[in-house]
C-alpha positions as CSV (number, residue, x, y, z in Angstrom):
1,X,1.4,9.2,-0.6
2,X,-1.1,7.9,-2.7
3,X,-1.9,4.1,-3.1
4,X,-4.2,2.5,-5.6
5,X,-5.5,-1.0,-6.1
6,X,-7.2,-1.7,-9.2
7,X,-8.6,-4.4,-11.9
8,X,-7.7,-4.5,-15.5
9,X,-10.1,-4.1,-18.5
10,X,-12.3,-7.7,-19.3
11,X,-9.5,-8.5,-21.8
12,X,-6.6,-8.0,-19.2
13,X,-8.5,-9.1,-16.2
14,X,-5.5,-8.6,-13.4
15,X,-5.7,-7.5,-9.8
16,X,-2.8,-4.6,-9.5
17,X,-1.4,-2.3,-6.9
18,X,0.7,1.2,-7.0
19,X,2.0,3.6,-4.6
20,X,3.0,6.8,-5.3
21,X,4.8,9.6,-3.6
22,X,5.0,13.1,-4.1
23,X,7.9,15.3,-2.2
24,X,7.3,18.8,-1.3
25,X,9.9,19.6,-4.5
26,X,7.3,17.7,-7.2
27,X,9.6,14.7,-7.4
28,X,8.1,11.5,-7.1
29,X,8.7,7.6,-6.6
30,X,6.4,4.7,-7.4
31,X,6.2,1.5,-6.4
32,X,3.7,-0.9,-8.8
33,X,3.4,-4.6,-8.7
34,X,0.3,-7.1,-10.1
35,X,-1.1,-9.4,-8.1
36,X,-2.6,-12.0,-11.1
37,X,-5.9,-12.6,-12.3
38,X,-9.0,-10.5,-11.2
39,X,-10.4,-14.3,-10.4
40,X,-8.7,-15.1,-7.6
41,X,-8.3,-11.9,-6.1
42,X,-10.4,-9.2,-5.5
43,X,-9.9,-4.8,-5.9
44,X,-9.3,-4.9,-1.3
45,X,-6.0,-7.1,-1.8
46,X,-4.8,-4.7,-4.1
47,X,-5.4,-1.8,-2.0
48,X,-3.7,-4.2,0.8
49,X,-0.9,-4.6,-1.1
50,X,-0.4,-0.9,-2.0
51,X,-0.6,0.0,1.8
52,X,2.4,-2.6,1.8
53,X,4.2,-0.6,-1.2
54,X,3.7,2.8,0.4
55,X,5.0,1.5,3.5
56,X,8.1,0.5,1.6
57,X,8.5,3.7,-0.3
58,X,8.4,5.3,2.6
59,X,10.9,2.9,4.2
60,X,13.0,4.0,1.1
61,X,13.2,7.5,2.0
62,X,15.0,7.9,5.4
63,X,14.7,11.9,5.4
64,X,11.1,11.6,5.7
65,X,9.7,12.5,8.8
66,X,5.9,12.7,8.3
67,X,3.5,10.4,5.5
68,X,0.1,10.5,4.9
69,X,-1.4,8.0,3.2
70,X,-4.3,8.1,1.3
71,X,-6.3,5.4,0.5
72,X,-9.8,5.9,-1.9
73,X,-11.3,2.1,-0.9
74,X,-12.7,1.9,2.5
75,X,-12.8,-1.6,2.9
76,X,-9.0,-2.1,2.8
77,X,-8.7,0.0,6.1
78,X,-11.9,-2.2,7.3
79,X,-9.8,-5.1,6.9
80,X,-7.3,-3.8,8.5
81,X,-9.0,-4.4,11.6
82,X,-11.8,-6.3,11.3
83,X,-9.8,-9.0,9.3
84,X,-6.2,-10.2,10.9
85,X,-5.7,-13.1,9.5
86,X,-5.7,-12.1,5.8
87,X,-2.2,-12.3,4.7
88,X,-2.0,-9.3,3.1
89,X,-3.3,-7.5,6.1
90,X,-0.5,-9.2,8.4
91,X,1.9,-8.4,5.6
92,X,1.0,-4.3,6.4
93,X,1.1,-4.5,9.9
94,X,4.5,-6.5,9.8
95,X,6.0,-3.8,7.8
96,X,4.4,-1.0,9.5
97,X,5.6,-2.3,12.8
98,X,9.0,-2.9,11.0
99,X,9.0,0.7,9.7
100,X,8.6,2.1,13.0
101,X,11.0,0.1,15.2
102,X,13.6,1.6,12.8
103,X,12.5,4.8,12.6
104,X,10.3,5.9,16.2
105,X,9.7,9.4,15.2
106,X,8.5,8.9,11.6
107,X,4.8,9.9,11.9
108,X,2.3,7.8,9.3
């Protein structure tokens, strides 16, 4: 699993996120979604919120048994937990802790 958040170029100047996953036969599945202008947000939240995709692609695949998830930014994983009150930081661990109630032998 690979998750990506990202701005636009200076004439699209949006805030985005993706997730992608790649099974062990080449297929894949992708979540993307945009989180608005690069102004209010910065390149972290989009990482966040592609933590939150992967999490639901994986959530999506209920013969999975084992996810790694790569993520290139290291401040996302910083604010994971150095900064709980972030929403999109308690929206992760609320569907990681989700994702694991359901599924106690998945391994992430």
């Amino acid at each position: 699993m690979y998750v990506r958040g990202c701005v636009g170029s200076s004439s699209h100047p949006l805030v985005g996120a993706a997730a992608v996953a790649v099974a062990r036969d080449g297929a894949r599945v992708s979540l993307r979604a945009s989180l608005g202008p690069a102004d209010d947000r910065q390149v972290h939240d989009g990482e966040l919120a592609a933590l939150a995709l992967a999490l639901d692609v994986v959530a999506g695949c209920p013969r999975v048994t084992r996810a790694h998830v790569l993520v290139p930014g290291r401040s996302s994983i910083t604010a994971l937990t150095t900064n709980p009150s972030h929403p999109l930081v308690q929206l992760v661990w609320a569907r990681f802790d989700a994702l694991k109630r359901r599924r106690r032998t998945l391994r992430v």
